[in-house]
C-alpha positions, 0 to 999 in steps of 0.5 A: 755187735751193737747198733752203729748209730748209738755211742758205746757206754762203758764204765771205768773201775779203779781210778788209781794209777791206770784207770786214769789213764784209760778213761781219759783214751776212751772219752776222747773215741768218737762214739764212745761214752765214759758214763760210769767211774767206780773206786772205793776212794772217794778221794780218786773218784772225786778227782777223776770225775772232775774230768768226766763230769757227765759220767755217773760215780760208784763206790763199787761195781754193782750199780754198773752191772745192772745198768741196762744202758752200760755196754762194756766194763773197763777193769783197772783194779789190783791184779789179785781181783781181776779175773773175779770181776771180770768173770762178774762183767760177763755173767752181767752180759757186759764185754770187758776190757781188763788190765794186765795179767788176766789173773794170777793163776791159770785156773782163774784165767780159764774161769774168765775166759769160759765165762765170757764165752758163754755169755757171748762177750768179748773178754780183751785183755791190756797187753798194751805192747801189742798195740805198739806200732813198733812191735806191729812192725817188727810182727811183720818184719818177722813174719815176711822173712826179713830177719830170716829164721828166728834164733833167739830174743831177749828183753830188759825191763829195769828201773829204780822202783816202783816197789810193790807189795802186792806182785813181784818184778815177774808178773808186774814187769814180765807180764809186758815181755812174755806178752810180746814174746809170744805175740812174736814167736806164736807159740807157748814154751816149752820149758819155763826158768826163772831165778830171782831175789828178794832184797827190800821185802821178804817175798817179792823179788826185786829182780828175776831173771828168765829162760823160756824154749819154745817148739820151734828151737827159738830161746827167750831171755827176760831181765826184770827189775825195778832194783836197776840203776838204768831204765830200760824197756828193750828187746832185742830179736836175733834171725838168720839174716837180720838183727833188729831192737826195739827201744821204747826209751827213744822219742825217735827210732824205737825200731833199729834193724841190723843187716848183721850176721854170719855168712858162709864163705864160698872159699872154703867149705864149712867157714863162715864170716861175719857180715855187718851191713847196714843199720836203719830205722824204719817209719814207725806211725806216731801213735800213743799205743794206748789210744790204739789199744783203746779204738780196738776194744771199742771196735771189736764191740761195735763190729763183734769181732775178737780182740787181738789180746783176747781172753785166749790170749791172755790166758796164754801169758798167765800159763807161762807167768805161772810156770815161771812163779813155779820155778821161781818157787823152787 
């Protein structure tokens, strides 16, 4: 816990695609202070601090550890150095905020996570969909036994680029999907398939596709390509009782429930019709997911409370992206 009567200091690194982003979330929480920006390039440090002008600037992360002042590090750097820095963070006695995945193996996500506890740190992780406020509803859906047993989900995550060197189509595109299969069903696979294809750069596949089967009987299927003509962002969640979509393309009615299924006929033992009943979309809060993922963060470091994307959490996500590099490997 910090004391409640003094903002929380933190320090952004990567100024790139994301880290933006998250700085401009973090600045606009009442009692929260943006007081570091960190990147190698001076060209992105010199344009994010234009919008942060009282926050101080770094080419590297050093003088942001040893900063007494500094309460939290928020890390949007390339996947590859994620687990590296935010092993570092805590080591500097500083909670960590880092994009997703945690790493990009196993091994290193338990070596963040173990450094974190025993620092005494929080360690959350971005899985920004589990701060949807679709998915919440959806979470709570699932839970209360309004789609009854849960059969079986699956996901399309597709779109004409961006191409990436670094990361294929898994751990770029899945790592959103796997996140929230998991958030949903609360348990890890037991079986991990994927099958993919390198087309534009030998190595990287462009589009995978993959089957998890989790204890409980539940299946999951993930479509992932930024090789796709369509953009999409959709999973569909099947139950005994309930059919429900969530859409994150639409401005309105992200969250779609079906009253469809099968039902058995009390005519004639052992038959089933199908039922389809009516299909509606519940008020879903007008939040932007990341403003809600970024109050967490500062809220589990004010109170001391666990992150609900913690660094167990995380470290769940890489476990099955790494089963599925496994098998997309052989």
């Amino acid at each position: 816990m910090t004391d409640p009567q003094r903002a929380i200091r933190l320090g952004v690194v990567g100024l790139g695609y994301w880290g933006p982003n998250l700085a401009r979330n973090f600045a606009a929480i009442a009692g929260c202070e943006v007081s570091w920006l960190c990147d190698a390039d001076a060209r992105a440090r010199e344009r994010v601090a234009a919008a942060h002008p009282e926050a101080r600037v770094s080419e590297t992360i050093e003088p942001l550890l040893s900063d007494p002042e500094l309460d939290a590090v928020v890390l949007a750097t390339p996947v590859p150095t994620h687990a590296q820095l935010a092993a570092a963070v805590a080591g500097a006695g500083k909670h960590c905020f880092v994009e997703k995945p945690l790493a990009t193996s196993a091994a290193d996500a338990q070596a963040a996570v173990a450094a974190a506890q025993a620092a005494g740190t929080i360690l959350m992780v971005g899985h920004l969909l589990e701060y949807h406020p679709a998915v919440n509803r959806l979470k709570q859906l699932l839970d209360g036994g309004e789609l009854g047993e849960l059969y079986y989900l699956y996901g399309n995550r597709l779109n004409l680029g961006k191409l990436r060197a670094d990361e294929n189509a898994l751990w770029s595109l899945g790592a959103h999907d796997v996140s929230v299969a998991l958030h949903l069903i609360d348990e890890e696979p037991v079986e991990c398939v994927a099958h993919g294809r390198s087309f534009v750069r030998d190595g990287v596949e462009d589009v995978v596709f993959c089957y998890l089967r989790f204890p409980s009987g539940v299946v999951s299927h993930l479509h992932l390509s930024w090789l796709d003509p369509h953009k999409e962002r959709r999973l569909t969640v099947v139950g005994q009782k309930r059919m429900a979509t969530f859409d994150d393309m639409q401005l309105e009615g992200k969250l779609t429930l079906y009253d469809k299924g099968f039902d058995e006929d009390v005519r004639s033992w052992g038959e089933y019709i199908a039922r389809s009943g009516d299909i509606y979309s519940p008020r879903i809060a007008n939040v932007e997911p990341l403003r809600v993922e970024c109050e967490h963060f500062i809220e589990c470091v004010r109170d001391g409370i666990t992150p609900r994307s913690d660094g167990v959490s995380g470290l769940r996500v890489v476990r099955v992206l790494e089963q599925l590099q496994r098998s997309l490997d052989a």
